[in-house]
N, C-alpha and C positions, 0 to 999 in steps of 0.2 A: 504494500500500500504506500503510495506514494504523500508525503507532507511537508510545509513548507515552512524551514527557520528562520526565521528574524532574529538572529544574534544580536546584541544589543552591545554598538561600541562606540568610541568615543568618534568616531568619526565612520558619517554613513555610507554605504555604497552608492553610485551614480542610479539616478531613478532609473533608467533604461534597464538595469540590469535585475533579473530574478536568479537567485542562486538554488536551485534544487537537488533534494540530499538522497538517496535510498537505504533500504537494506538488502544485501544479496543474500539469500541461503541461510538469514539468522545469524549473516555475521555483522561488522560494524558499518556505522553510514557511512557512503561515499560521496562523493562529489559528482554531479554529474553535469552534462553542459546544459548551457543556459536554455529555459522554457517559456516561450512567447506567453500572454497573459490569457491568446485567445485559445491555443493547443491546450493549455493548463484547462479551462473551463471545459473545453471539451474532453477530455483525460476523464474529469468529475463525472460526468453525463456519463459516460460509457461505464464507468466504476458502476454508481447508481442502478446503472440496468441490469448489469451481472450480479448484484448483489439482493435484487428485486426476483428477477429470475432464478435463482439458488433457491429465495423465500419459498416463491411459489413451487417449486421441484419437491421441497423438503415435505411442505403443508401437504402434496395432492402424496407422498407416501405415505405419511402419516396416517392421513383419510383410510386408504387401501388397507395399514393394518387394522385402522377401528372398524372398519368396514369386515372384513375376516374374523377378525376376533370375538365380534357382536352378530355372527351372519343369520345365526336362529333367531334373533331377539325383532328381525324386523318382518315387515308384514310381507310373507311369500306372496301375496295377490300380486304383489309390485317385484319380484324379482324373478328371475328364469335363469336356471342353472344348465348351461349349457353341459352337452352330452354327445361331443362330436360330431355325429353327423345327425342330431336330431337336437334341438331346444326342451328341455322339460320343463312345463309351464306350471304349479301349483296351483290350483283354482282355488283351493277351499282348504283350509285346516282344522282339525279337532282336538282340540286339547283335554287333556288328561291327567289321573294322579297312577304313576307308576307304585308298582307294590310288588310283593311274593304272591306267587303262584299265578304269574299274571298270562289270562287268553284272553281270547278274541272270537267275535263270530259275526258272519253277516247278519245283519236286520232289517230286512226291506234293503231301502236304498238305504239303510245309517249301518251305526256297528254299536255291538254288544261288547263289553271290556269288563273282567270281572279280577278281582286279586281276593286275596284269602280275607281280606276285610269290608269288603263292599262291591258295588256295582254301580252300571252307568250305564246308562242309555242313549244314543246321539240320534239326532232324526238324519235326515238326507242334507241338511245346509252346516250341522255342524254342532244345531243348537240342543242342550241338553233337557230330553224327554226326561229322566228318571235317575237322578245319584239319590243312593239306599246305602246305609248299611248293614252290612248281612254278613256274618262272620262266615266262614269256609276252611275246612282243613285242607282239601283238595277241588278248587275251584274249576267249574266245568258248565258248558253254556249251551244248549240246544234254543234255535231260534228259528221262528219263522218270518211271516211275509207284517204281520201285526204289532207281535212281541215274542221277547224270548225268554227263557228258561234259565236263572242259573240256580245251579244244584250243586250240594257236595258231596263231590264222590267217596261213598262209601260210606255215606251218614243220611241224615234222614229230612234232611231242611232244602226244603225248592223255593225260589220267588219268583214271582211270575211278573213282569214288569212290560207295560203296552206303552203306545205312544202316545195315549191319549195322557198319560204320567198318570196311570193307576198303580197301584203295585200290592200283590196277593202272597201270602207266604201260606204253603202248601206241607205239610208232614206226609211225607210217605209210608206206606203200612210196614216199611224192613230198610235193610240197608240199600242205598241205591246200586245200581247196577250199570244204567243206562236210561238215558231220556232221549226221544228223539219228539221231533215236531211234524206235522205230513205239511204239504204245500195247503191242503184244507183247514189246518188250525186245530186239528188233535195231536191231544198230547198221550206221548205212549212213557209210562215207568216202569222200567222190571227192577224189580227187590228180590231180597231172599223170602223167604217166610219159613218159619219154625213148623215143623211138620211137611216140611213140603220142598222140592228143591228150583222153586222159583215161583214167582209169582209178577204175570203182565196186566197192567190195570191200565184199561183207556180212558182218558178227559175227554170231553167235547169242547169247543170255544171256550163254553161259559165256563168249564174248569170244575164243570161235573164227572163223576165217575158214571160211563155207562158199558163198561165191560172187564171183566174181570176173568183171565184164566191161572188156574190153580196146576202145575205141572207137580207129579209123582215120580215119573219115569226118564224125565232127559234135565240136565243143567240147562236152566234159560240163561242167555249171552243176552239176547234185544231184542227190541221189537219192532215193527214201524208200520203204522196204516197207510193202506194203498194212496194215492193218491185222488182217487174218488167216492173215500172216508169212506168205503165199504167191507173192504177187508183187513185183516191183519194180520204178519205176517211174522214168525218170533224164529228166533233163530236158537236152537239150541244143543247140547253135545249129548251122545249116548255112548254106551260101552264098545259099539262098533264105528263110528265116528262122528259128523255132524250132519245134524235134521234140522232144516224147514218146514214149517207147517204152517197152514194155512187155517185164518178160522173165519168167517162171517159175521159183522157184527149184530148183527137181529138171532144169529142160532148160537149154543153151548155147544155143540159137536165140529169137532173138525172136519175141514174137507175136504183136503189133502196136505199132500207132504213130498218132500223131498231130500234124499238124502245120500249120502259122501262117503263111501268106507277110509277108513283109516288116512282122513283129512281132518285138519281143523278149521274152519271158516273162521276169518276174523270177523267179519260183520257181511251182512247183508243187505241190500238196498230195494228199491223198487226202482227201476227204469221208463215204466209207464204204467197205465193203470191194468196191466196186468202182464209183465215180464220184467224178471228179477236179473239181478246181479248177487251172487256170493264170490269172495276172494281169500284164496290163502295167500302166503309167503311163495308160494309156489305157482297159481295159477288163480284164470278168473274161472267163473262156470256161470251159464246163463239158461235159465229155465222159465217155466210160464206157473199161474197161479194153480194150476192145475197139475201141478210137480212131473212135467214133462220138459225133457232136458233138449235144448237149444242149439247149444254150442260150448266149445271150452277153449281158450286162449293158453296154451301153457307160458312159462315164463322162464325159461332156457335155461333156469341155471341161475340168472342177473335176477338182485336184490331186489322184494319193492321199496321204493323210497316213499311213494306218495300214491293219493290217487283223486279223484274228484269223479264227481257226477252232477249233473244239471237240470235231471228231470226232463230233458231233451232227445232222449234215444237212444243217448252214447256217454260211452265213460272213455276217461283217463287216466293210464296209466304212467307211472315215472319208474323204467327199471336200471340197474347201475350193478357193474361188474364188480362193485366195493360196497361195502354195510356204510359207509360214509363218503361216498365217492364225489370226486370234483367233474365227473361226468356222467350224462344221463341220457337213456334215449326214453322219447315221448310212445307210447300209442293209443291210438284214438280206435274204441271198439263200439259195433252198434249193438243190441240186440240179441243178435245170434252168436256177437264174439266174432264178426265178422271185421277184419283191417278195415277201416276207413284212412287211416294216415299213419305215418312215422315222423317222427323229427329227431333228430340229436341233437341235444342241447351241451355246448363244451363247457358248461361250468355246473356248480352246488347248484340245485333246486331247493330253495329255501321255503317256496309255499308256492301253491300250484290249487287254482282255481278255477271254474268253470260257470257261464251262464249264457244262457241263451246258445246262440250259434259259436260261442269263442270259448276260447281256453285263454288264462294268463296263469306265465312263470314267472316267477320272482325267482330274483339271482344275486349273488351279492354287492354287484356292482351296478343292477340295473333288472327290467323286467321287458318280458318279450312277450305280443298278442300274437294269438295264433288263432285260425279257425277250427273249427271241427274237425276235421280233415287235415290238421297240424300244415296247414301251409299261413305263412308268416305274414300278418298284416302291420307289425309298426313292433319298434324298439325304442325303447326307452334307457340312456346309460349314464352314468356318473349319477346312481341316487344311494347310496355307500348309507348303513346305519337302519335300514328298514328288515325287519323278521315275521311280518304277516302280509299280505297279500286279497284285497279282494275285488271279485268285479262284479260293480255294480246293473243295473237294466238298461241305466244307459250309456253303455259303451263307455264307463271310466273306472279306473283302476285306484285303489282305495288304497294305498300303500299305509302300513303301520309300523311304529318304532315304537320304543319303550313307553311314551309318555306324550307324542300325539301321531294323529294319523293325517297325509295329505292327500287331495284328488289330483289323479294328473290325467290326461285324454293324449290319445295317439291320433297323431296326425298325417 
């Protein structure tokens, strides 16, 4: 930086002349030659701008780290996190209080979120239908298109929480088992019962009991009514392996069945109002309500990771060469267990979802829509810190993290 001495002596220098000093390198002033008064002014001016300029360089980093540092704290409406070759846009956020033993379940267009100490209920914009709380030792959530279900497993307390923000707390007759919801609004609970090696009890809407079966002879697993509230359907284990069966609900007699030698079914589904899905570890099998067999998909060997169903005709499978694998191939089966599609996905399946006509994966870096038929309609990448996954009726993906959830749409 350049400055000018006026040594003070007894005798002054000629006006003409300006003597100017510097420093080189932090060592001492030198002398340097003479500087017109109009170069000097100008010198100032140019200092001024580089010094102005530095200001502003230093202040727009600054911004960038408060800006990073703070990036959750502002309103996602207004920002878009780029994602290579696609823009992720957040439309909507919900906020939430993280806990132990914390899931999630779709609700209509909103979500269900429950932890071992409470619940919550979010409509479709975000806003909260229903925070309760309701203690859980193993928190667990069956929901429909109204309201949902959360239960603890293995204990005897349900609350039933709608979006009108009513909320019903239900004791069930035994330990829980399984709760499932139909697309109709019945509720299915199987418990244990003393004397008896299960017990399936059907609600209606209003969260009456109007059916009741009392098992003897097979371990009930589940249950779930048709989706044209008429039948229902329990899945359960016998000495030779597992049995479906089928009951009506206006009659006490079953009326038929179905059944798996030395297989275990983990759960069983309904696919339309009258053709089923059961699945092992090892394979699908698809049968009708009249325990007439379909089709079977075997599963080669490769793990299941996941699966989904939509009520649409077809399910989804997630299989993987590793119990933990960073790779997955997709297949899309109708009905009969008939291939409708494949995909290979090269990374973790984190949560895998299905409605309507699409499929979404969540992945750890990002989530990919797929149709029916596993051919790719939009990616979404750089959304890093999400562990649930849903899609909603209209075509948006409802991504979840610890403590809130955002809407993002493929374009």
């Amino acid at each position: 930086m350049a400055k000018k001495d006026s040594e003070k002596t007894n005798t002054a220098p000629p006006e003409e002349e300006t003597r100017v000093f510097r420093t080189v390198d932090d060592g001492p002033m030198e002398f340097v030659e003479d500087m017109p008064q109009e170069e000097k002014l100008l010198s100032r001016q140019d200092f001024r701008k580089a010094a102005f300029s530095l200001f502003l360089a230093i202040l727009l980093f600054a911004a960038c780290i408060l800006l990073w540092m703070f990036r959750d704290r502002f309103d996602t409406d207004s920002l878009v996190i780029l994602s290579g070759e696609k823009t992720a846009v957040a439309k909507e956020e919900y906020i939430f209080d993280a806990g132990a033993g914390q899931v999630f379940a779709t609700a209509g267009n909103g979500l269900a979120a429950a932890t071992s100490s409470g619940l919550v209920l979010m409509d479709a914009t975000g806003d909260i239908s229903v925070s309760y709380l309701f203690k859980m030792d193993t928190p667990a959530i069956a929901a429909g298109t109204d309201f949902a279900v959360f239960y603890d497993l293995g204990g005897t307390s349900m609350a039933v929480a709608s979006f009108s923000g009513s909320v019903r707390e239900l004791t069930a007759p035994g330990s829980i088992l399984s709760v499932t919801v139909s697309d109709g609004g019945y509720l299915t609970v199987t418990t244990d019962c003393t004397g008896y090696r299960g017990l399936v009890t059907v609600y209606d809407p209003q969260l009456e009991p109007v059916y009741e079966w009392y098992s003897s002879s097979a371990w009930v697993i589940s249950g779930e009514v048709s989706p044209d509230n008429r039948e229902l359907a329990v899945l359960s284990y016998t000495a030779s392996g597992s049995e479906v069966r089928f009951f009506a609900l206006t009659r006490t007699e079953q009326q038929a069945s179905f059944s798996v030698s030395d297989t275990v079914l983990l759960d069983v589904r309904w696919m339309n109002t009258n053709q089923l899905c059961a699945y092992s570890t090892e394979q699908a099998i698809f049968f009708s309500d009249k325990g007439s067999w379909s089709g079977t998909y075997d599963f080669e060997g490769l793990y299941l990771t996941g699966c989904t169903f939509d009520g649409e005709g077809y399910a989804a499978f997630a299989l993987s060469p590793y119990r933990a694998g960073s790779t997955a191939r997709l297949v899309s089966l109708d009905t009969g267990g008939r291939v409708l599609g494949t995909a290979d996905i090269m990374s973790e399946i984190v949560s895998l979802t299905a409605y309507g006509t699409e499929v979404l994966v969540l992945c750890p870096d990002g989530a990919i829509l797929l149709s029916s038929s596993l051919q790719e309609k939009g990616q979404l990448a750089g959304l890093t810190g999400f562990k649930y996954a849903l899609l909603r009726s209209r075509g948006e993906a409802l991504l979840v993290s610890a403590n809130f959830a955002e809407v993002y749409t493929f374009d």
